[in-house]
C-alpha positions as CSV (number, residue, x, y, z in Angstrom):
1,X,-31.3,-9.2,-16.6
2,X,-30.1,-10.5,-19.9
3,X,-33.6,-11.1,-21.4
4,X,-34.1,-7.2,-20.5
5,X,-31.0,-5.9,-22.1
6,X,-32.1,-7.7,-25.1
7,X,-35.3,-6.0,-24.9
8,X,-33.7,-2.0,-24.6
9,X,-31.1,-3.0,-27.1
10,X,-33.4,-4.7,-29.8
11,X,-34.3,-1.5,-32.0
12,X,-30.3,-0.4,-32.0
13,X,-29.4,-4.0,-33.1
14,X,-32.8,-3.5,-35.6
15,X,-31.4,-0.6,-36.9
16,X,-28.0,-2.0,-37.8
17,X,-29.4,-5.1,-39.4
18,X,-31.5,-2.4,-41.6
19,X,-28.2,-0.7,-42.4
20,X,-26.2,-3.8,-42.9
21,X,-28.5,-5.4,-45.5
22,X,-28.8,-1.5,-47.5
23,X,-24.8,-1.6,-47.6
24,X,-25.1,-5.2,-49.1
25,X,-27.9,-4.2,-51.7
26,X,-26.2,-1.5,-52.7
27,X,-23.0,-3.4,-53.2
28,X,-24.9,-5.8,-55.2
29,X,-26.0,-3.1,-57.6
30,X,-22.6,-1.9,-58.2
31,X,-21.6,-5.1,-59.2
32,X,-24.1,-5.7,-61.3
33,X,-23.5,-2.2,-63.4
34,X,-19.9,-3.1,-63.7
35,X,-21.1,-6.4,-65.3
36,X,-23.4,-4.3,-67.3
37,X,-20.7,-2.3,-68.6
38,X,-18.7,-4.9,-69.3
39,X,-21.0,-6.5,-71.5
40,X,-21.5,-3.4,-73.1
41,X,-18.2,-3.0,-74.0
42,X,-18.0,-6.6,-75.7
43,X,-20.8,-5.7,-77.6
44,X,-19.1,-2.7,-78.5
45,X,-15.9,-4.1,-79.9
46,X,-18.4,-6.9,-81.8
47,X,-20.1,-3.9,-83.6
48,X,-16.3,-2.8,-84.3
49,X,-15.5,-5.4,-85.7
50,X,-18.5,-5.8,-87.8
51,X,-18.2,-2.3,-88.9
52,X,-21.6,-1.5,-87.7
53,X,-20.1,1.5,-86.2
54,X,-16.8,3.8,-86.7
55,X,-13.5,3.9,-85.2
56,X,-14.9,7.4,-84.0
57,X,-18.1,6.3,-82.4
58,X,-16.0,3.6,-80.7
59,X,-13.6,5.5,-78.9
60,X,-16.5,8.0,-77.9
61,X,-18.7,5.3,-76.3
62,X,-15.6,3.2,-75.2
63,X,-14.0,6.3,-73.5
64,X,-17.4,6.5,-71.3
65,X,-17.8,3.5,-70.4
66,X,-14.3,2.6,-69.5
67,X,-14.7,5.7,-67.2
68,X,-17.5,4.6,-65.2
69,X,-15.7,1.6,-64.9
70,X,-13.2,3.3,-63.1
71,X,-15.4,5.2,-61.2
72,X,-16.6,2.2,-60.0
73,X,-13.8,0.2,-59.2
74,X,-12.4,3.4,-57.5
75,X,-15.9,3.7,-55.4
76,X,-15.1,-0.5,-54.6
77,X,-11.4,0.5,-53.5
78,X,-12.4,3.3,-51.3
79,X,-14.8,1.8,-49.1
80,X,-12.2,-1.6,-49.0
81,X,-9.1,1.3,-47.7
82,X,-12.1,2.8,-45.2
83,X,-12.7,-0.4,-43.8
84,X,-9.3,-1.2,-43.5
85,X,-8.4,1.5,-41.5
86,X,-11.3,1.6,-39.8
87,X,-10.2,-1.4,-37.3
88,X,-7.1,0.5,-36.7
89,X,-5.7,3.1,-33.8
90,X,-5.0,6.4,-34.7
91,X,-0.9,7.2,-33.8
């Protein structure tokens, strides 16, 4: 009975692998960006400091990428609270 239960239930168990390894892709490629924009900003305060580029231009570029940082990081704390709660019983 097993081996048929294994049978009817493979394309459910399928699909969840499917959707497993999309979740962990797209993790991977937020990560990645927020490394992205993290080297961006070094190279940022480098031109600074350099004087390739303005104090203006600066906080212009810095003030975007610091807030899709954030957006990030608040993406990456909203899925953590989701499946936190997601284990528990409503009251």
């Amino acid at each position: 009975m097993l081996l048929v239960d294994d049978i009817l239930l493979f394309p459910v168990h399928g699909m969840l692998w499917i959707f497993k390894e999309i979740h962990n892709a797209a993790q991977q490629e937020k990560q990645g960006e927020a490394e992205a924009i993290t080297t961006e900003l070094m190279e940022l305060y480098m031109l600074l400091e350099t004087g390739k580029i303005t104090e203006n231009e600066f906080d212009s570029r810095e003030r975007d990428l610091l807030d899709r940082l954030d957006d990030i990081e608040k993406e990456k704390h909203g899925e953590e609270d989701e499946e936190d709660n997601s284990g528990e019983e409503p009251v």
